[in-house]
C-alpha positions in Angstrom: 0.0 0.0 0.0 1.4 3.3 -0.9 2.2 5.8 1.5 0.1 9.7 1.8 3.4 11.6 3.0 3.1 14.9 3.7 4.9 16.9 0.7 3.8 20.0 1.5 4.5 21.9 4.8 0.9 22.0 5.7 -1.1 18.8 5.9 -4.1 20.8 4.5 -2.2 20.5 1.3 -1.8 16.7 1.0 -4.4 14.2 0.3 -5.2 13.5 3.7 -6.0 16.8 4.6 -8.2 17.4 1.3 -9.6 13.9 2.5 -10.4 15.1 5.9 -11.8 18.5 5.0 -15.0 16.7 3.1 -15.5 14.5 5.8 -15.0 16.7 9.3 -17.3 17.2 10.9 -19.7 15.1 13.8 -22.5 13.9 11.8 -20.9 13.4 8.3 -19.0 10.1 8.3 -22.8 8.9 9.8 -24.5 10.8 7.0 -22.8 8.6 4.4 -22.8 5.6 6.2 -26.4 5.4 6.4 -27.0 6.0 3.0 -24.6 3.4 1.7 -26.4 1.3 4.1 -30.0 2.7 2.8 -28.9 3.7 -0.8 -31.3 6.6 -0.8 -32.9 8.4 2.7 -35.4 11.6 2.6 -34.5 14.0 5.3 -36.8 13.4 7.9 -35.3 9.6 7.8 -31.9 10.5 8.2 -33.2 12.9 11.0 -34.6 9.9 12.4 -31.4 7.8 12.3 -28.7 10.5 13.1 -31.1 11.2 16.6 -29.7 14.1 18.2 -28.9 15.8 15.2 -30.5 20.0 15.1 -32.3 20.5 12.0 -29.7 23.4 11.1 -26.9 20.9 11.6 -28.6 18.2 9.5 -29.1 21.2 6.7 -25.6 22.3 7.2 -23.8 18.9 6.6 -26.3 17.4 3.8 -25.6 20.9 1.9 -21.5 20.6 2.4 -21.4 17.0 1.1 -23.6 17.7 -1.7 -21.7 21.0 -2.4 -18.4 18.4 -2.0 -20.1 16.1 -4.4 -20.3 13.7 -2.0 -23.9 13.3 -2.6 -27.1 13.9 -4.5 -29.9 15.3 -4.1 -33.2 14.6 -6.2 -35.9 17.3 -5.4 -39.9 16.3 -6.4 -41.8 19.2 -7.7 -44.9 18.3 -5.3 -46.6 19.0 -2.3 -45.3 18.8 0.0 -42.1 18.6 -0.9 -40.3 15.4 -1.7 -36.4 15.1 -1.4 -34.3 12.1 -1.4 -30.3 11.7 -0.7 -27.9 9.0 -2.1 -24.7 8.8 -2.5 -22.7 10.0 -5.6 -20.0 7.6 -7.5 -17.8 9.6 -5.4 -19.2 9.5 -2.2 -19.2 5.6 -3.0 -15.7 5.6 -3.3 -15.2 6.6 0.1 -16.8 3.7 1.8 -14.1 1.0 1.3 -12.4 3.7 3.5 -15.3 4.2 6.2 -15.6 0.1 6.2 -11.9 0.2 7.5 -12.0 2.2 10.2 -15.7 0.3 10.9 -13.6 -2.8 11.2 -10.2 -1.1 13.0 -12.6 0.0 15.8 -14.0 -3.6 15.9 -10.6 -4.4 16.3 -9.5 -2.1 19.2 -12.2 -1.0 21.0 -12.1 -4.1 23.3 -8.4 -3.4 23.7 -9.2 -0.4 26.3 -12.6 -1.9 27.9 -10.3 -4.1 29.5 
């Protein structure tokens, strides 16, 4: 596996950093693991299975993934209003990624509950 060194002084320059910035935040990584879980969510659903989530922070993150083209967003024209969420290609791509650090935690977590 190749390496992601950091080539640049700042490690918002490198590939990690770029990586980081589309998925930072507390709610995104759970955003697009439910829709690769779901394939496609309407809001109120992914309101649903976030829990806690504030309505301006569930706005806020679907709007910075889209924006990110992480996913997409199909609007109905009817009332009331109809959207539905799914992942783009590229959103897709970053699950092999999420599915790894599903299955590191599997992997460590019960090294500290001891």
């Amino acid at each position: 596996m190749a390496s992601c060194p950091p080539s640049a002084s700042e490690i918002d320059e490198t590939g990690f950093g770029y990586t980081l910035s589309l998925i930072n935040g507390k709610y995104k990584m759970a955003i697009l693991y439910w829709l690769s879980e779901h394939g496609v969510l309407r809001y109120s659903q992914l309101k649903r299975d976030l829990g806690a989530i504030s309505h301006k922070t569930l706005s806020a993150s679907l709007k910075e993934l889209e924006s990110d083209g992480l996913l997409t967003r199909k609007e109905y024209p009817q009332i009331p209003p109809k959207v539905e969420y799914s992942l783009s290609e590229m959103g897709r791509s970053l699950i092999p990624i999420l599915d790894a650090m599903c299955q590191w935690g599997e992997d460590h977590r019960r090294d500290t509950e001891a």
